[in-house]
C-alpha positions as CSV (number, residue, x, y, z in Angstrom):
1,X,-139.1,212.2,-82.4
2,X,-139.5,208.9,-80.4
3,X,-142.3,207.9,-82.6
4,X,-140.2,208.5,-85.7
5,X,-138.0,206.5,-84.7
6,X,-140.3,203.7,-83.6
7,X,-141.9,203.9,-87.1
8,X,-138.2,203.8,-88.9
9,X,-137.3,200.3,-87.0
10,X,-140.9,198.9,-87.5
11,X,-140.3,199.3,-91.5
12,X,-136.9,198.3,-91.4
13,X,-137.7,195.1,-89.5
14,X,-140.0,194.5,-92.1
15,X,-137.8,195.3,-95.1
16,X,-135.3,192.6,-93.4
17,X,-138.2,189.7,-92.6
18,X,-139.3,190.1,-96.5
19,X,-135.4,190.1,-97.5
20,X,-134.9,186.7,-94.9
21,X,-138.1,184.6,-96.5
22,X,-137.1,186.0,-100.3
23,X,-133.7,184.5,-99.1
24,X,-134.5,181.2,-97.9
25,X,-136.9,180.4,-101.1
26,X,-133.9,180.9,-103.1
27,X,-131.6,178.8,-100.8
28,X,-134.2,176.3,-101.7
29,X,-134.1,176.7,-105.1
30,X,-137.6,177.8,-105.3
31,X,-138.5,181.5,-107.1
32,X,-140.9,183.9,-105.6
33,X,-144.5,183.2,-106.0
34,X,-145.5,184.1,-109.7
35,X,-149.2,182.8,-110.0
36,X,-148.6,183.6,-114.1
37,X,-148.5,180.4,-116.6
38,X,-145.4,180.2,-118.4
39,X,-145.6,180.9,-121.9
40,X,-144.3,177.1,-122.8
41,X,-146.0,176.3,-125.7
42,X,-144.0,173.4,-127.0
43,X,-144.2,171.3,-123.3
44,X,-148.1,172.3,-123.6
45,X,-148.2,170.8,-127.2
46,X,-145.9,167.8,-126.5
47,X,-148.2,166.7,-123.6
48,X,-151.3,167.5,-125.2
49,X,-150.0,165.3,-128.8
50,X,-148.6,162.4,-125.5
51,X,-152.5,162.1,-124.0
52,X,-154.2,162.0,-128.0
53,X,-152.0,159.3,-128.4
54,X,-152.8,157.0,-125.3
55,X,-156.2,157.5,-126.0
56,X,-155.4,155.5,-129.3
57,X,-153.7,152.6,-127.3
58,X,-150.2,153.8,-128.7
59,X,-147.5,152.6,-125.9
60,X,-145.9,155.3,-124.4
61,X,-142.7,154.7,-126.1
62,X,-143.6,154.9,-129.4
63,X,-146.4,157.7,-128.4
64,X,-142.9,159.8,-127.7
65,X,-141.4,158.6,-130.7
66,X,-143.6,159.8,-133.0
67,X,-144.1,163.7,-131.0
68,X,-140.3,164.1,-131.5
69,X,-140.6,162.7,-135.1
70,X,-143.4,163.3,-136.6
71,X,-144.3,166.9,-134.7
72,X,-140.8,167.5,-134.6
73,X,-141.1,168.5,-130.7
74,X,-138.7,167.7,-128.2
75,X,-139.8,169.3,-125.2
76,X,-140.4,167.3,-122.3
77,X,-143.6,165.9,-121.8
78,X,-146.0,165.9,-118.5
79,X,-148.1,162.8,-118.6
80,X,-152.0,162.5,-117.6
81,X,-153.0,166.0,-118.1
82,X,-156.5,167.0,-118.7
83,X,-156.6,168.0,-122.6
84,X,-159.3,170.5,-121.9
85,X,-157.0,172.3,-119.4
86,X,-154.0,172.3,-121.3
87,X,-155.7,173.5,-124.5
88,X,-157.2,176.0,-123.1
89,X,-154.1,177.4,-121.1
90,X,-152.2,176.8,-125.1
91,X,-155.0,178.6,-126.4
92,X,-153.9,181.4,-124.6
93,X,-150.1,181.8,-125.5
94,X,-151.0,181.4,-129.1
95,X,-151.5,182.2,-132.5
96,X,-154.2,181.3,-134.9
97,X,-152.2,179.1,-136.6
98,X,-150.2,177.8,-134.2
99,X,-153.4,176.9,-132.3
100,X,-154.3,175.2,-136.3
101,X,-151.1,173.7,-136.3
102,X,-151.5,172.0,-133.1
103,X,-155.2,170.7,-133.7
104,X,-154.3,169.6,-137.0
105,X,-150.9,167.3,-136.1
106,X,-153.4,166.0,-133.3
107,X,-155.5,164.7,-136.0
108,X,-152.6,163.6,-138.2
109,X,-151.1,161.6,-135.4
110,X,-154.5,160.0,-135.0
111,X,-155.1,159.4,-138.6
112,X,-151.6,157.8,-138.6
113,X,-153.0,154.5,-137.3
114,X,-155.0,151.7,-139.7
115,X,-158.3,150.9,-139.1
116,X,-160.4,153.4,-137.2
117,X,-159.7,155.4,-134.2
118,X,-161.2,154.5,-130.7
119,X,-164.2,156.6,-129.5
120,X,-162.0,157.5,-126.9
121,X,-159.1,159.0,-128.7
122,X,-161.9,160.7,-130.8
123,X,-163.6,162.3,-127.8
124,X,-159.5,163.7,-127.2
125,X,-159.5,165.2,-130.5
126,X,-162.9,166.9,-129.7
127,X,-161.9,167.8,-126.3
128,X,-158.7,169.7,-128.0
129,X,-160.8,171.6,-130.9
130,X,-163.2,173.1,-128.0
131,X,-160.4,174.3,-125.7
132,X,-158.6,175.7,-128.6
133,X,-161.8,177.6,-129.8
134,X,-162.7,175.9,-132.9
135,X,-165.8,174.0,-133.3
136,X,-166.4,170.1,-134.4
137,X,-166.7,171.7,-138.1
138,X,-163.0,172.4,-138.0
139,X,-162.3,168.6,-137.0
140,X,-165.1,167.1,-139.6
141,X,-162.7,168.9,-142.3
142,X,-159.9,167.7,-140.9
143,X,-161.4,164.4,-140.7
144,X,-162.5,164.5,-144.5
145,X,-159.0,165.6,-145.3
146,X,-156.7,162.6,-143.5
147,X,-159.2,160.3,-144.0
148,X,-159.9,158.5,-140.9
149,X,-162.9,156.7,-139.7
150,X,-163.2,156.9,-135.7
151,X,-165.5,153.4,-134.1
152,X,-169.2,154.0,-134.3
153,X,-171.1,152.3,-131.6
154,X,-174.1,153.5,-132.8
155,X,-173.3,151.5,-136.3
156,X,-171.6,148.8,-135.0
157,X,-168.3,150.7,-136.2
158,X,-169.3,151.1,-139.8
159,X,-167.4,153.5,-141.8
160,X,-168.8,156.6,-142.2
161,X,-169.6,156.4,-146.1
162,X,-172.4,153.6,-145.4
163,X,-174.6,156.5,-144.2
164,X,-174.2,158.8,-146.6
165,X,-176.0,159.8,-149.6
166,X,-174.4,157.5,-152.2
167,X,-171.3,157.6,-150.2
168,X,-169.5,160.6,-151.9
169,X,-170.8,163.7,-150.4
170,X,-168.9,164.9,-147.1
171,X,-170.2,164.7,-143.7
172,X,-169.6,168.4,-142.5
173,X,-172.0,169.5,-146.4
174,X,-174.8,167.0,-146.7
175,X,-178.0,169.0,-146.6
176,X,-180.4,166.1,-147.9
177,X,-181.1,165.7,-144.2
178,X,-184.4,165.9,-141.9
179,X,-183.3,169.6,-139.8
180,X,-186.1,169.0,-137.5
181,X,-184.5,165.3,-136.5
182,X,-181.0,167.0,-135.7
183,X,-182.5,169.6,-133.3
184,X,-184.8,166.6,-132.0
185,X,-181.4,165.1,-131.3
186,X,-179.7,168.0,-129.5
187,X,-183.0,168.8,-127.7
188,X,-183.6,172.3,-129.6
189,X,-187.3,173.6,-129.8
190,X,-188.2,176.2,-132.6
191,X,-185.8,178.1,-135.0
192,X,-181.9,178.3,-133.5
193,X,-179.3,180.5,-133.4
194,X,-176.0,179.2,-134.0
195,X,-174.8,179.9,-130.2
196,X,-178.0,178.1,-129.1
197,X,-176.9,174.7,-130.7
198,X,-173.1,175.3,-129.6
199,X,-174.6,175.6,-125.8
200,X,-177.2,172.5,-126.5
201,X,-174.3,169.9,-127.9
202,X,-172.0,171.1,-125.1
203,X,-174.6,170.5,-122.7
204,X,-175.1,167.1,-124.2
205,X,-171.9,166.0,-124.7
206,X,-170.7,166.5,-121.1
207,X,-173.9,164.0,-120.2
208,X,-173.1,161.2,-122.5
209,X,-169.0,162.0,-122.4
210,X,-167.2,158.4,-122.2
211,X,-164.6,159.8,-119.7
212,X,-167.8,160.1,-117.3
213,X,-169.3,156.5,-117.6
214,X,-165.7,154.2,-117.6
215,X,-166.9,152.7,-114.3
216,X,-170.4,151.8,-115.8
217,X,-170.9,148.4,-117.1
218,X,-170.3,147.7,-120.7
219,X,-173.9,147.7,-121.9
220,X,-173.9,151.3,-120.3
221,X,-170.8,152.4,-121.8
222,X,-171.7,151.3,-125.1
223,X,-175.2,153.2,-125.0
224,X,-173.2,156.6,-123.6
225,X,-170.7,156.0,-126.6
226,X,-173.7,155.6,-129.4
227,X,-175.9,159.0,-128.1
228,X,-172.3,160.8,-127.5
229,X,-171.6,160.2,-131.8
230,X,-175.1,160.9,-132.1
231,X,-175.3,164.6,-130.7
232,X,-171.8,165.3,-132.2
233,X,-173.2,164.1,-135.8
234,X,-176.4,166.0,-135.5
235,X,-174.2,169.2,-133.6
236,X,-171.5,168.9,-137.0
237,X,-174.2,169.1,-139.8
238,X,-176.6,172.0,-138.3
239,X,-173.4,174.4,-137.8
240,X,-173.2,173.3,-141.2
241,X,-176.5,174.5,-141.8
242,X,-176.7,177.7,-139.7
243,X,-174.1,179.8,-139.7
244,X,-175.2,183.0,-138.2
């Protein structure tokens, strides 16, 4: 009977230290832990549409502006956050075409500028169509479609059009082109599959990434920028080419 007993107060102690701690966090306003991401797609887009925008060199005013104008969001918006992150964690509280939707204003709000787009808020928009699952394909129609030019290093910021065929065939469908020179590029041996160039250009581009050489000198950066628009040229026209 004694040890009954001694068992009864133990639990009951313990019922009444969980009810004092779950207590205290809400005296301090705080909730108990929930490790789960909140399903808050609209904050996730706003912040994501902010950090496409400063990549352009749009002030932050006017980067806020346009979300609640032209993207019609007016969540608030976390500033500095890792695109890849974000995306991916949007990715997952999403729809197809919400996930389309949210790629595409990206690309609107970039295309919204005159003259071409920096490498940087480029390498943003490339950074959004991996986390959301698409592939540089989707962004190369996107591209074609609003029209923008991004800066070429590698062409002293030509527009695209001076390298292609005559200028009128798109990007993303040229197939006059030397296959053996892209998978030279992308550092593929023999006949690929389609995962196997998805796996080389990500590989690639996380070397020659500009977010991992701003501290290099500007020669350096400048040579990072031209192989990174390499790769992603020669990844764009051989998922083009192979699609599995």
């Amino acid at each position: 009977m004694e040890i009954v007993v001694g068992l009864v107060m133990i639990v009951a102690g313990i019922a009444v230290a969980i009810f004092v701690l779950i207590a205290l966090a809400i005296a301090r306003g705080e909730k108990p832990a929930d490790r789960r991401v909140p399903d808050d797609r609209q904050h996730i887009a706003a912040s994501i549409l902010y950090q496409v925008l400063i990549a352009g060199d749009v002030p932050a005013e006017d980067a806020l502006r346009r979300i609640r104008r032209d993207a019609g969001l007016a969540a608030r918006v976390t500033r500095e956050v890792d695109v890849v992150n974000w995306g991916e964690t949007y990715a997952r509280f999403s729809t197809d075409d919400q996930r389309m939707w949210l790629l595409e204003m990206a690309v609107q709000l970039a295309a919204a500028r005159r003259g071409a787009v920096p490498l940087r808020q480029y390498t943003a928009l490339l950074d959004l169509s991996f986390s959301l699952g698409f592939r540089t394909d989707a962004l190369a129609r996107l591209r074609e479609k609003y029209g923008f030019e991004y800066v070429d290093h590698a062409k002293d910021a030509r527009p695209r059009e001076a390298d292609r065929a005559g200028g009128a065939t798109p990007l993303f469908v040229r197939e006059d082109i030397d296959i053996r020179e892209l998978l030279r590029v992308l550092e593929i041996e023999g006949t690929p599959t389609r995962q196997e160039i998805i796996s080389a250009y990500r590989r690639l581009a996380s070397r020659h990434h500009p977010d991992h050489h701003v501290d290099a000198s500007a020669t350096a950066q400048k040579v990072a920028a031209a192989k990174f628009i390499e790769i992603t040229r020669a990844y764009e026209r051989l998922l083009a080419l192979y699609r599995d």
